[in-house]
PyMOL CGO cylinders between C-alpha atoms (Angstrom):
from pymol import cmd
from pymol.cgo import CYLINDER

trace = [
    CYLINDER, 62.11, -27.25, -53.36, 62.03, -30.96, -51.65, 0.3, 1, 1, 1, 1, 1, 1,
    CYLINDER, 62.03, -30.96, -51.65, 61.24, -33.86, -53.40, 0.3, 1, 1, 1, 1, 1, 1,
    CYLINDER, 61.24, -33.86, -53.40, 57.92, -33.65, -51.32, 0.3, 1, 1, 1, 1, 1, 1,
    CYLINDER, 57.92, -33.65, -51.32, 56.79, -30.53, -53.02, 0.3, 1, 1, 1, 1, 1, 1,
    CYLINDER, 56.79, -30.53, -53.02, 56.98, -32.08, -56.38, 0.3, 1, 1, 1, 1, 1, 1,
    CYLINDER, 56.98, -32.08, -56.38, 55.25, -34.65, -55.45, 0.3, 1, 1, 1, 1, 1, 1,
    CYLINDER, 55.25, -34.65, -55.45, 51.91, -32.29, -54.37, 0.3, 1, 1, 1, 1, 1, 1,
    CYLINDER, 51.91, -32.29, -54.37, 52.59, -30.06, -57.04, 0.3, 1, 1, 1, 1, 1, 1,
    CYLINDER, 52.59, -30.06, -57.04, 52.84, -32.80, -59.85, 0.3, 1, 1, 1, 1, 1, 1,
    CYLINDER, 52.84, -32.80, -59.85, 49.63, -35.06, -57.64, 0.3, 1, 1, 1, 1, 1, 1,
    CYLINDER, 49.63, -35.06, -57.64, 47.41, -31.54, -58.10, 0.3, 1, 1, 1, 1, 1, 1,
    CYLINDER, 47.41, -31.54, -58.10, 48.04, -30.99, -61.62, 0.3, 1, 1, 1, 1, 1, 1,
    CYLINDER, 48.04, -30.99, -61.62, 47.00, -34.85, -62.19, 0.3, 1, 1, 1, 1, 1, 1,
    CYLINDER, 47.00, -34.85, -62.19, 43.92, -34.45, -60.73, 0.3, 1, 1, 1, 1, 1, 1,
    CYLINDER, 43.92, -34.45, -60.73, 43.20, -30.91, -62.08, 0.3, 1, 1, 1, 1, 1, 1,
    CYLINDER, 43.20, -30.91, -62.08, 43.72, -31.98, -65.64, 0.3, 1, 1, 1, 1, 1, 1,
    CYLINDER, 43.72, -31.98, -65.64, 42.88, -35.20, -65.09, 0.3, 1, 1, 1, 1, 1, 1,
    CYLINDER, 42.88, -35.20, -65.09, 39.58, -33.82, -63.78, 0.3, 1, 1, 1, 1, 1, 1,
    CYLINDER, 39.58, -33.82, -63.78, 39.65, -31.94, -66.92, 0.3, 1, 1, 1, 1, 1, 1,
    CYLINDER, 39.65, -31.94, -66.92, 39.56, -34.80, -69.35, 0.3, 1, 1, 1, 1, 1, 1,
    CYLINDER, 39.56, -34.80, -69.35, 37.26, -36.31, -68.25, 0.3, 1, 1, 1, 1, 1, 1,
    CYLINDER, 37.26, -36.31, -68.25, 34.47, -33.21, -67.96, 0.3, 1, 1, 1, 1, 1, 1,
    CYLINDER, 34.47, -33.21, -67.96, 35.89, -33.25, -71.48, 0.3, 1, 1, 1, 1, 1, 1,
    CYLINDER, 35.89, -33.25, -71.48, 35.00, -36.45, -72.57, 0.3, 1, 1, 1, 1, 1, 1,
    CYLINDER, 35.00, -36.45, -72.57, 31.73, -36.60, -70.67, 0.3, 1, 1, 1, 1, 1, 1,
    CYLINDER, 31.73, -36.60, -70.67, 30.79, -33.54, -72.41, 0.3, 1, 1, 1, 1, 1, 1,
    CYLINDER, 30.79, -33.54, -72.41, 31.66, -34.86, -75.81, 0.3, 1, 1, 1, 1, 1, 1,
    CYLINDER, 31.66, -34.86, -75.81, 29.53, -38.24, -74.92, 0.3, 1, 1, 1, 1, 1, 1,
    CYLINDER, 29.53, -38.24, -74.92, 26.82, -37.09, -73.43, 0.3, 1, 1, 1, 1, 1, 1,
    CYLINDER, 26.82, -37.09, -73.43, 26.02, -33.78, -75.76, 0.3, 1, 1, 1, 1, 1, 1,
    CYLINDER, 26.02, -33.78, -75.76, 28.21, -33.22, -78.50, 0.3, 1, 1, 1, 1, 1, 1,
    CYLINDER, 28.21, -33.22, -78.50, 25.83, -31.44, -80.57, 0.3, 1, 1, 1, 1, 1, 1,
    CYLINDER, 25.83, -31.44, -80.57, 25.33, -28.75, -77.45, 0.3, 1, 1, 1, 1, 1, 1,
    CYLINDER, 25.33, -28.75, -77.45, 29.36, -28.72, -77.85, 0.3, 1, 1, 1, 1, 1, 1,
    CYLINDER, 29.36, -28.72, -77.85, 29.17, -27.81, -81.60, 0.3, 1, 1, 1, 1, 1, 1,
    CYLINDER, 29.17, -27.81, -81.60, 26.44, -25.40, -81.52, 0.3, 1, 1, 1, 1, 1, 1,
    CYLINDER, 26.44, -25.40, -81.52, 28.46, -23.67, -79.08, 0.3, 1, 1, 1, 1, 1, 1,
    CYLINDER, 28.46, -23.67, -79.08, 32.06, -23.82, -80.79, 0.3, 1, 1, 1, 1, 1, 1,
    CYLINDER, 32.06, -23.82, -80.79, 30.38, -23.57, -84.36, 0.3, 1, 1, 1, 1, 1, 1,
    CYLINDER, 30.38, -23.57, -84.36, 29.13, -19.82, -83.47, 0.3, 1, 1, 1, 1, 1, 1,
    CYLINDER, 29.13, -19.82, -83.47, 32.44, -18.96, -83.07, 0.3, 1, 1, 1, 1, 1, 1,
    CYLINDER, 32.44, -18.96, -83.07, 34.03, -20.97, -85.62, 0.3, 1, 1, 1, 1, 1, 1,
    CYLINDER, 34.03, -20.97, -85.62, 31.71, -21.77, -89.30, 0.3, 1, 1, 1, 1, 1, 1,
    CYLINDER, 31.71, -21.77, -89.30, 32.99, -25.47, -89.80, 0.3, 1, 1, 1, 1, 1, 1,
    CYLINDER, 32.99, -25.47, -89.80, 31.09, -28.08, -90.93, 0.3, 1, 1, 1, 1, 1, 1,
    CYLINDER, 31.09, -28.08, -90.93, 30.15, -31.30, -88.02, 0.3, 1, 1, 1, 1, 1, 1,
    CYLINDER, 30.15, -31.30, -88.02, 32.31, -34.11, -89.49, 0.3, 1, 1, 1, 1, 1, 1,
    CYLINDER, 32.31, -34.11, -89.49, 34.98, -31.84, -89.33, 0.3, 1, 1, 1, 1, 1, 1,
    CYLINDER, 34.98, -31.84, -89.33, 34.14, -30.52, -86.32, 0.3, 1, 1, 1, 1, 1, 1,
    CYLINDER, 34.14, -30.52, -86.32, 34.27, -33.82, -84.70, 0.3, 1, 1, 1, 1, 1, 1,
    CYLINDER, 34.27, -33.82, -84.70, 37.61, -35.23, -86.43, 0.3, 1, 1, 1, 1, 1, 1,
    CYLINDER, 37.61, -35.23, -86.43, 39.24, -31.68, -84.92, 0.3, 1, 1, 1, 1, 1, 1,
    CYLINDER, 39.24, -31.68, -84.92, 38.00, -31.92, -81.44, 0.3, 1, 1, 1, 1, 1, 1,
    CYLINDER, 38.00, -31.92, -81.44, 38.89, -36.20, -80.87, 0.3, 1, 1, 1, 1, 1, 1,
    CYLINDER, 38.89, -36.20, -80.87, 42.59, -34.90, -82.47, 0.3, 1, 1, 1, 1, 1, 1,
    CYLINDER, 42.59, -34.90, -82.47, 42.63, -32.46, -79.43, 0.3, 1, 1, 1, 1, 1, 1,
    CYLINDER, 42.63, -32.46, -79.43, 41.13, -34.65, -77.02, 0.3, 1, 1, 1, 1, 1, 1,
    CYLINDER, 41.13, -34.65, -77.02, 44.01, -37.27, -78.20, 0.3, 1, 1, 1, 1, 1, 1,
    CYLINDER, 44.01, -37.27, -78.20, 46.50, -35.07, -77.93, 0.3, 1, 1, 1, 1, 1, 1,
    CYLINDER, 46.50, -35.07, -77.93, 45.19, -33.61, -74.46, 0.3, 1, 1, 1, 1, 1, 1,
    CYLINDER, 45.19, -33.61, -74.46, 45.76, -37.10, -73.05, 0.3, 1, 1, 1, 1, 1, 1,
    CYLINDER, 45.76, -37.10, -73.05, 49.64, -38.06, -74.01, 0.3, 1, 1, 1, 1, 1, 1,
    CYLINDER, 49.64, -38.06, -74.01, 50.01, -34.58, -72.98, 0.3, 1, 1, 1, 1, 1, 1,
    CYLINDER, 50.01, -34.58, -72.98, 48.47, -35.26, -69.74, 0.3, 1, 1, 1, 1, 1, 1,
    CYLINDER, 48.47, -35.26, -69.74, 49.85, -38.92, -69.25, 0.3, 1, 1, 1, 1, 1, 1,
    CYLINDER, 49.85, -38.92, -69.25, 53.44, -37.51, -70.20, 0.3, 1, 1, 1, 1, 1, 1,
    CYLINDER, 53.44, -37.51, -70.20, 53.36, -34.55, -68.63, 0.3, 1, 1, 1, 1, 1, 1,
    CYLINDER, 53.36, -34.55, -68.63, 51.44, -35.12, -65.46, 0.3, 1, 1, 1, 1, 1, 1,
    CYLINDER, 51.44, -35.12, -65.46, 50.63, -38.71, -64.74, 0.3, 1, 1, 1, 1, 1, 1,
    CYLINDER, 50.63, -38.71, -64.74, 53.99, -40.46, -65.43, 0.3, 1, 1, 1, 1, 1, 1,
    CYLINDER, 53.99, -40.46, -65.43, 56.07, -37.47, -63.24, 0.3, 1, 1, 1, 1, 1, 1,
    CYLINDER, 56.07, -37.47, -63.24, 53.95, -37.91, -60.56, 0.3, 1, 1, 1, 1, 1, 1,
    CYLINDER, 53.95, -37.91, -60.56, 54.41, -42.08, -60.56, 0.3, 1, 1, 1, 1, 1, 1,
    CYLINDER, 54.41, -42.08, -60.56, 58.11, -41.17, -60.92, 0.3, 1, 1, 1, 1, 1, 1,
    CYLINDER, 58.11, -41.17, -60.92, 58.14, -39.07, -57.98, 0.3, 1, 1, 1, 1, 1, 1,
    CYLINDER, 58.14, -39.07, -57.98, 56.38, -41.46, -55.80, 0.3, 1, 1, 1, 1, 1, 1,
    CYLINDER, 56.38, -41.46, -55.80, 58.75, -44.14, -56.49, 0.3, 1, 1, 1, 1, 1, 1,
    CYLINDER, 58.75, -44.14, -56.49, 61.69, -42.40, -55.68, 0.3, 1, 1, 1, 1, 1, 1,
    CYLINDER, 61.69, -42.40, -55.68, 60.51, -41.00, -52.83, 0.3, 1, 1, 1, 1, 1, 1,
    CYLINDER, 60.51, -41.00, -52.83, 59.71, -44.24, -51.22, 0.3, 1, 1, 1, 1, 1, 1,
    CYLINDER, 59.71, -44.24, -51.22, 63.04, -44.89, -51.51, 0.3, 1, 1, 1, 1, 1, 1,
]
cmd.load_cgo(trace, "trace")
């Protein structure tokens, strides 16, 4: 594969999961009790913990998806202007 490819592959998964965080987040703004209704059928936990659990993953979800997509993807540009 050419630096090129990379460069789409890593720019897709950026805006797929970057496209993913923030549905994410709008969801958790906009109706997190819909959100815990939902996950607390599935899993008996009580709200504040409920909410201290799912900001943890949203927090993680985000280095992972700065690290992991964003900061390739920059890196790739760069050296292929070069």
């Amino acid at each position: 594969m050419d630096i090129e490819a990379f460069t789409r592959f890593f720019m897709w998964c950026t805006i797929i999961n970057g496209a993913l965080l923030v549905l994410w987040t709008i969801m958790l703004i906009l109706a997190p009790n819909l959100v815990y209704r939902t996950q607390s059928k599935w899993f008996p936990i009580p709200q504040a913990t409920f909410d201290v659990v799912i900001y943890s993953f949203l927090g993680l979800f985000k280095i992972f998806f700065l690290t992991f997509n964003v900061v390739p993807y920059v890196a790739l540009l760069i050296v292929g202007h070069n």
